[in-house]
C-alpha positions as CSV (number, residue, x, y, z in Angstrom):
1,X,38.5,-46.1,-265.6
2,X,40.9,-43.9,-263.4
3,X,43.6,-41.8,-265.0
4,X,46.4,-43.7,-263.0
5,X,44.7,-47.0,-264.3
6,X,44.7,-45.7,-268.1
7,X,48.6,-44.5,-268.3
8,X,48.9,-47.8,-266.1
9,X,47.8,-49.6,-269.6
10,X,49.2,-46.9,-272.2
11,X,52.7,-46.4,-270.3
12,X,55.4,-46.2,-268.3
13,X,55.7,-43.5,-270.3
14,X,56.0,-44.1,-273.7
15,X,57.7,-47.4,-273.0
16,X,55.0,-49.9,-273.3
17,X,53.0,-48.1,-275.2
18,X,54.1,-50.8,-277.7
19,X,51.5,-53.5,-275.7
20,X,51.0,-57.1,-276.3
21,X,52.2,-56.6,-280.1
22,X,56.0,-57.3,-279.0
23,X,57.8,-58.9,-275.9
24,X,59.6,-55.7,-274.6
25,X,63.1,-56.6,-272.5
26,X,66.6,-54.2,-272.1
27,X,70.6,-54.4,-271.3
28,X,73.0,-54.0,-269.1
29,X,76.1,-51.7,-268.4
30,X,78.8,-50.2,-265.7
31,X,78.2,-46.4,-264.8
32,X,80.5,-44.2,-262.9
33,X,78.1,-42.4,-259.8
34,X,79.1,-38.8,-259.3
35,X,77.7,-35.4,-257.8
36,X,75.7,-33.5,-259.5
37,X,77.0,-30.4,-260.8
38,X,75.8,-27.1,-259.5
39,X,73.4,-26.0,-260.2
40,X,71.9,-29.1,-260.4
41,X,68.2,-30.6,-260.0
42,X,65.9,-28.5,-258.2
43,X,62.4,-28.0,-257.1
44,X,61.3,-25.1,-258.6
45,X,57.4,-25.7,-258.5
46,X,54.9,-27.5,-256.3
47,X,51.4,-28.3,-256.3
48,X,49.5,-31.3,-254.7
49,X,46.7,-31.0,-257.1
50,X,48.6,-31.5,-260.1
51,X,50.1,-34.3,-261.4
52,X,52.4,-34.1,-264.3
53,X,52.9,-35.6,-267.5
54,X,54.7,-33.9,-269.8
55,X,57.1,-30.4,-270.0
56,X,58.0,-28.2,-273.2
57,X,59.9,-25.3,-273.5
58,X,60.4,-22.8,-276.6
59,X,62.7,-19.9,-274.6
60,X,63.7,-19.4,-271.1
61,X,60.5,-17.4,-270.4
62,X,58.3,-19.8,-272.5
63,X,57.3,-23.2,-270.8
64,X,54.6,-25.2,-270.7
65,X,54.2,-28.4,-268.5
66,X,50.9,-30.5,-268.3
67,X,48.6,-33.4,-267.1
68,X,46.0,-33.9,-264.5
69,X,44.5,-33.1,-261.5
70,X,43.5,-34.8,-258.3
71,X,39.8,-34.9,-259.7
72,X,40.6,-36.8,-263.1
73,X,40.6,-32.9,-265.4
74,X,43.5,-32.1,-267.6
75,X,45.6,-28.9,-266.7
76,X,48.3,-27.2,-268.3
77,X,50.2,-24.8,-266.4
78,X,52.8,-21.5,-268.1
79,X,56.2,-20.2,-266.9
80,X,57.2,-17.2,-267.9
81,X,60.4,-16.7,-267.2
82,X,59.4,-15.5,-263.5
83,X,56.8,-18.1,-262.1
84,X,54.6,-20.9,-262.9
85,X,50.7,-19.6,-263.5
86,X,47.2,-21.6,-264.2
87,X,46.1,-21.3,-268.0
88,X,42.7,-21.8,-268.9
89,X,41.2,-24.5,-271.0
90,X,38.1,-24.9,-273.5
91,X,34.9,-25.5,-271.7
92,X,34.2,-29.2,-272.1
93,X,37.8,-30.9,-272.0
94,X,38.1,-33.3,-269.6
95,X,34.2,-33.9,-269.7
96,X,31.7,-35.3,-267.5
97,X,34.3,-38.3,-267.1
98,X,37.5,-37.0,-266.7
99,X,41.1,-36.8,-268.9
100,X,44.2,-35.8,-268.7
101,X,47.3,-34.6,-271.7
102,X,50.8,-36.4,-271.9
103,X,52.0,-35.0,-275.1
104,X,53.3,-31.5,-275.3
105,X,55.2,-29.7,-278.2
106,X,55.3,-26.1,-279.1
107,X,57.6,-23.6,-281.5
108,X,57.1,-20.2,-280.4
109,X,55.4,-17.8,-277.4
110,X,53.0,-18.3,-280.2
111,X,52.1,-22.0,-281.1
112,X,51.9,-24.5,-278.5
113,X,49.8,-27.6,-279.0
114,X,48.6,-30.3,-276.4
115,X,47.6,-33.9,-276.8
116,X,45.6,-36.2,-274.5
117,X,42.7,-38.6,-273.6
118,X,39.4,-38.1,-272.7
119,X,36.9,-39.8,-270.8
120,X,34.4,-40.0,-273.1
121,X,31.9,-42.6,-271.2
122,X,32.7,-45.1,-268.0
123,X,35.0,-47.9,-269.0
124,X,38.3,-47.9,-271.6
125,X,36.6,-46.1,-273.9
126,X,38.9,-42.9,-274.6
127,X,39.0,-39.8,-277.2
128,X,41.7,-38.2,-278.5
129,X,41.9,-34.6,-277.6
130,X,44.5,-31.7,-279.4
131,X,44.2,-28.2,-278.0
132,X,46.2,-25.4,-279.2
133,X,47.6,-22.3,-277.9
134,X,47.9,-19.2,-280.3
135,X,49.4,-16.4,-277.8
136,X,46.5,-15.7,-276.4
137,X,44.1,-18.6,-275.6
138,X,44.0,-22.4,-275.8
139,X,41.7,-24.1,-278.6
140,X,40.1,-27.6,-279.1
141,X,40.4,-28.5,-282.5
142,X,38.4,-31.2,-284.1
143,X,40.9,-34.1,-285.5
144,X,40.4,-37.2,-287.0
145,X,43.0,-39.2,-285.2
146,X,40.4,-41.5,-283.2
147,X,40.7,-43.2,-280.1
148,X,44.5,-43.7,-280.0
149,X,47.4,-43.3,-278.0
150,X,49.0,-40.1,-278.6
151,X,52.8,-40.5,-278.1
152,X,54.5,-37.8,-279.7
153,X,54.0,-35.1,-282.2
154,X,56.8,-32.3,-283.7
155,X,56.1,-29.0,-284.3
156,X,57.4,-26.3,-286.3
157,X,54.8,-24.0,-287.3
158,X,50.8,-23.4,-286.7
159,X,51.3,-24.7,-290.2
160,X,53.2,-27.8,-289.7
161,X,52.5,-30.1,-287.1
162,X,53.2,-33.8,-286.8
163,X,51.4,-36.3,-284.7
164,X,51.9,-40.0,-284.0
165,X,49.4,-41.9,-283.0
166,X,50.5,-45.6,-281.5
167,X,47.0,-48.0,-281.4
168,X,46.2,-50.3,-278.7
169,X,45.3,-52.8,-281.3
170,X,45.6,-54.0,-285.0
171,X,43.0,-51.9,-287.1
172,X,42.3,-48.9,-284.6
173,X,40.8,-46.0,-286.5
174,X,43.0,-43.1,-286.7
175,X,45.8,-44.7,-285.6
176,X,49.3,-43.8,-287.5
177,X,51.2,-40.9,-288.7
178,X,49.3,-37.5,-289.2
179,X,50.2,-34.1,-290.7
180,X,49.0,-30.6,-290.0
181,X,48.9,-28.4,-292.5
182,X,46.8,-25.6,-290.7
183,X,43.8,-26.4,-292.4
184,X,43.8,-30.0,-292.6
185,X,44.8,-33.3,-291.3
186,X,46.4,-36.2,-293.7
187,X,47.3,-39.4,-293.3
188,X,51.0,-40.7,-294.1
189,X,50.3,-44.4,-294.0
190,X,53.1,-46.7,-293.8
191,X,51.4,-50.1,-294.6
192,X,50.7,-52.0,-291.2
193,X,53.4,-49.8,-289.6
194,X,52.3,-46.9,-287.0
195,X,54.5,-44.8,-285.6
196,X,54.9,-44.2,-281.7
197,X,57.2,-41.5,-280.2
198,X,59.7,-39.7,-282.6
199,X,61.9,-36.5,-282.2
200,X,62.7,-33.5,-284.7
201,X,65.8,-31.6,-285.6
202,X,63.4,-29.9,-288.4
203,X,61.0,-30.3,-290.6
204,X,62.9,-32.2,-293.0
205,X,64.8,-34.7,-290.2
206,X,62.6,-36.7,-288.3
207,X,63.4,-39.8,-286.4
208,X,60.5,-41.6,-285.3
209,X,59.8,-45.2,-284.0
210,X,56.7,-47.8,-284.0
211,X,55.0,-51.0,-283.8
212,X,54.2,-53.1,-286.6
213,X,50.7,-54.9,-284.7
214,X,50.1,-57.0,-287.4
215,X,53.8,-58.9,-287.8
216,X,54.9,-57.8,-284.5
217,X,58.2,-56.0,-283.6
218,X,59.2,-52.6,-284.0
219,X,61.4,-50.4,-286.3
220,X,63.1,-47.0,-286.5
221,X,62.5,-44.5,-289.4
222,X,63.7,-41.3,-290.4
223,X,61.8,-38.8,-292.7
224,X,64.2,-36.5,-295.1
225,X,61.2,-33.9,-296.0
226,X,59.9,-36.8,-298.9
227,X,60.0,-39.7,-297.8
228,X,60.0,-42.1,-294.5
229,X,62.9,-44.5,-294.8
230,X,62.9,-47.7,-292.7
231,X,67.3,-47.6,-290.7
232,X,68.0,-51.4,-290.3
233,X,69.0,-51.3,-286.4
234,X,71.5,-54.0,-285.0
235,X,71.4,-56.5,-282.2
236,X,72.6,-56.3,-278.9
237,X,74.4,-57.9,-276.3
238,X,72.7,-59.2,-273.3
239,X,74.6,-60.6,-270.3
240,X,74.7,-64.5,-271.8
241,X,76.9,-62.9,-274.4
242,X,74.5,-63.3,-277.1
243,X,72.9,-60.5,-279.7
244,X,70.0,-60.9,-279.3
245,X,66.9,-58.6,-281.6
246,X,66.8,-54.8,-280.4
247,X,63.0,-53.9,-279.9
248,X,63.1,-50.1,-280.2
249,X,60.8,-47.9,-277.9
250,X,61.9,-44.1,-278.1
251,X,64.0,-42.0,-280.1
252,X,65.7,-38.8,-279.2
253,X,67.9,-36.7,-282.1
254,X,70.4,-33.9,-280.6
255,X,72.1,-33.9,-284.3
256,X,72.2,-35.4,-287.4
257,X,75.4,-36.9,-286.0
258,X,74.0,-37.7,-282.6
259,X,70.7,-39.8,-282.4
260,X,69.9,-42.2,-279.7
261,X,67.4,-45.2,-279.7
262,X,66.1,-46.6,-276.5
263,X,64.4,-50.0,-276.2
264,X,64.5,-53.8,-275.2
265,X,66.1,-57.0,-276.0
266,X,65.3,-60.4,-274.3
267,X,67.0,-63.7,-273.7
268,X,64.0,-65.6,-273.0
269,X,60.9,-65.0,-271.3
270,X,62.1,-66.1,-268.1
271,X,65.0,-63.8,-267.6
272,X,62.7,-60.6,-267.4
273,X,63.3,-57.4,-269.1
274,X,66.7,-55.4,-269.9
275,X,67.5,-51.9,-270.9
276,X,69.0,-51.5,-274.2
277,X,70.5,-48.1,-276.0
278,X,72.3,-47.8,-279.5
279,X,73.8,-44.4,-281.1
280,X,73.9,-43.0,-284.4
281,X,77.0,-41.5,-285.2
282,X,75.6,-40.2,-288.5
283,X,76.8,-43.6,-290.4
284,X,76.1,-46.5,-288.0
285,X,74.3,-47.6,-285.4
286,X,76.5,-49.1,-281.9
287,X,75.3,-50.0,-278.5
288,X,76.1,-47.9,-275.6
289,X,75.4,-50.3,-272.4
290,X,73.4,-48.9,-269.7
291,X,74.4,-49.1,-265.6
292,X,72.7,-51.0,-263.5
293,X,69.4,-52.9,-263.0
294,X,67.3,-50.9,-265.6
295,X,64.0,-52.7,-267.3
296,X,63.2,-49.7,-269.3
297,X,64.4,-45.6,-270.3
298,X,61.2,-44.0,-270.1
299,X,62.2,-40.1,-270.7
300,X,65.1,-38.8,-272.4
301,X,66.6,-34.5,-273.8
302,X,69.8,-33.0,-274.7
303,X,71.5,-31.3,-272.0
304,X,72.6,-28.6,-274.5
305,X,75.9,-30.0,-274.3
306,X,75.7,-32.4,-277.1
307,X,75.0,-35.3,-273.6
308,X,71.8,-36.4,-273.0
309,X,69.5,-36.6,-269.5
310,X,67.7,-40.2,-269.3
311,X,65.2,-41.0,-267.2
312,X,65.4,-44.7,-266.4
313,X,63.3,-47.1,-264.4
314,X,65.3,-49.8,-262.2
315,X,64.4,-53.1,-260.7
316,X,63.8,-51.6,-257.4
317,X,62.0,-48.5,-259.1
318,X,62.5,-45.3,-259.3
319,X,66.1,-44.4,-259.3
320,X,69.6,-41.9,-260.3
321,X,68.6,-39.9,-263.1
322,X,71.3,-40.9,-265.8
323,X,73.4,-38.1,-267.3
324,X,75.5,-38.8,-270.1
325,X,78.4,-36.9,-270.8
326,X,82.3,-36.8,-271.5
327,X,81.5,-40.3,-272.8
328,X,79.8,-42.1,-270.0
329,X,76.9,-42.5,-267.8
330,X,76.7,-40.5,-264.7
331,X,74.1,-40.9,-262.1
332,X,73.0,-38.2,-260.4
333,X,70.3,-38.3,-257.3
334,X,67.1,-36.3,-257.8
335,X,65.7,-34.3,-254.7
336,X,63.5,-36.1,-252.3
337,X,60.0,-34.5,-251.9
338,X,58.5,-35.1,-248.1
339,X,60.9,-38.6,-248.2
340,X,60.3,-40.5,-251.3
341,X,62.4,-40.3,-254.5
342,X,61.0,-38.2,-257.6
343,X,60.7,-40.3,-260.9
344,X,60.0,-37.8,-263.6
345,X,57.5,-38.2,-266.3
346,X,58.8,-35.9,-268.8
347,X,61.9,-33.6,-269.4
348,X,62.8,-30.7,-271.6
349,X,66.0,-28.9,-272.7
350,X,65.0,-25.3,-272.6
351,X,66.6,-24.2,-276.6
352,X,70.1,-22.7,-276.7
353,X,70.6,-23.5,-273.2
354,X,72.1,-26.0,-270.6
355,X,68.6,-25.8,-268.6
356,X,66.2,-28.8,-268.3
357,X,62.7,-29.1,-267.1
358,X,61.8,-31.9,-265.3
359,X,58.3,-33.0,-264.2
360,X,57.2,-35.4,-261.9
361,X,53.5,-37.3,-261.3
362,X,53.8,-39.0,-258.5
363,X,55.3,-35.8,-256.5
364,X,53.5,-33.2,-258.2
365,X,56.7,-31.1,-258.6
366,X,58.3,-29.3,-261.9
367,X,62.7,-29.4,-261.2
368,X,65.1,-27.8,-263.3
369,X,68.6,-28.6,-263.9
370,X,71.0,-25.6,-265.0
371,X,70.8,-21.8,-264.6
């Protein structure tokens, strides 16, 4: 199986990472298109070779973006503060068969982790691989999360790592919610629930969302430090002018007073897929509709403004990034690498700052938004 064929099946993103257990499908909205401000999206780094999955940032001379290379290996490539260098990998990842790593989170210069696939023989057969990075080298360490879909993990210490794991199917081994505590691995099982994608304010407030493969649909929880506690999410309105059940995909938190869910909502199965959002205003959850044709949000961070950068796929494709601020959506228009427009695969706000990283597959760039 190629890389491009495997995060065909796993993603567009983290989107569909959901799979046959639920019908994804979005909403619609109006949007206002402006300029970007300055300095806006740039191309800071570019490498044909590399083609890139995911971005994290822990200080403005601290970055690390990742995914894999034109022969089917997983990279991971450093910025500090002055350029973007090569960093070295354990002898063996990637194997005789290829991989590549889509999940990055980090807390420090100090303790950065990695999370990807593996190769391990010809065929859909994949293995989880986590690699850390303790200042001075990266290491493979030897988990017990199986063969499943990595699709997001938080981290706030060598000591205190989160990983979800999102199966491909009912009754995966090693599928579900994982801790760290820096010497061992422990399950938090949630019944048939397993968590997907979530995103930390600390260790004590998690948002997180999943798939239930057994009953179908999907949920949104939130972990206070004890306990993960299911938040009832509304419905939303599609363009009959129905509510209609909000199939949640992503989360992002800025504050405990600002988290935003991304997902899907259908009319039928012949009206295709719509874009849904909804807001947490610390109380309640209310939709915020999206502009334009959009089937799915695939990438979302704080600009550092208390707005939020989305990365959205269209009808037509790749599209406007979506900026939302002052209380609305702005689009703004991403560089053009040699003529075709950049879809970005992962962003990252860089912390107590208005800068974003921005990575990019397809063009095998890194872009930054902000000083």
């Amino acid at each position: 199986m190629s890389i491009r064929s495997a995060l065909g099946i796993r993603s567009v993103s983290r989107v569909l990472i959901v799979g046959a257990a639920v019908a994804l499908a979005m909403s619609t909205g109006l949007a206002s298109a402006q300029p970007s401000r300055s300095p806006g999206w740039r191309v800071v780094y570019r490498n044909a070779e590399d083609s890139f999955l995911a971005v994290t940032a822990t200080a403005s001379n601290n970055a690390w973006a990742a995914g894999f290379t034109r022969t089917s290996q997983p990279f991971v490539r450093h910025w500090n503060g002055r350029s973007w260098g090569s960093a070295t990998l354990p002898t063996g990842v990637g194997g005789k068969f290829g991989g590549f790593l889509q999940v990055l989170a980090g807390s420090s210069a100090s303790n950065a982790w990695a999370f990807g696939e593996d190769f391990g023989v010809p065929g859909p057969t994949v293995i989880s691989v986590v690699l850390r990075w303790d200042g001075k080298r990266w290491s493979q360490l030897t988990t017990p999360l199986g063969n499943v879909v990595i699709g997001g993990a938080a981290v706030f210490s060598a000591a205190d790592v989160w990983v979800f794991g999102c199966p491909d199917r009912a009754g995966d081994p090693g599928a579900g919610t994982w801790h760290y505590n820096g010497r061992h691995w422990t399950p938090l099982r949630l019944g048939n629930d397993d968590i997907c994608s979530g995103s930390a304010l600390s260790s004590r407030d998690i948002w997180a969302t999943g798939v239930n493969l057994v009953a179908g649909g999907t949920f949104i929880t939130h972990w206070n430090g004890t306990r993960w506690s299911h938040v009832k999410t509304p419905p939303v309105t599609l363009s009959d002018g129905k509510r209609h059940t909000f199939l949640a995909s992503s989360v992002q938190a800025i504050s405990d007073r600002n988290v935003w869910a991304f997902g899907n909502a259908s009319i039928d199965s012949s009206e295709g897929l719509f874009g849904g959002v909804l807001h947490w205003n610390g109380h309640s959850w209310r939709q915020v509709s999206l502009p334009g044709a959009i089937t799915a949000v695939l990438n979302s961070a704080s600009d550092g403004q208390g707005g939020l950068w989305v990365t959205a796929h269209y009808t037509t494709g790749a599209g406007p990034e979506l900026h939302f601020t002052g209380g609305r959506w702005v689009q703004v228009a991403l560089p053009r690498v040699s003529g075709q427009a950049v879809a970005l695969n992962g962003l990252a706000l860089v912390p107590h700052s208005t800068s974003v990283w921005g990575v990019s597959a397809n063009s095998h760039v890194i872009l930054k938004d902000g000083p």
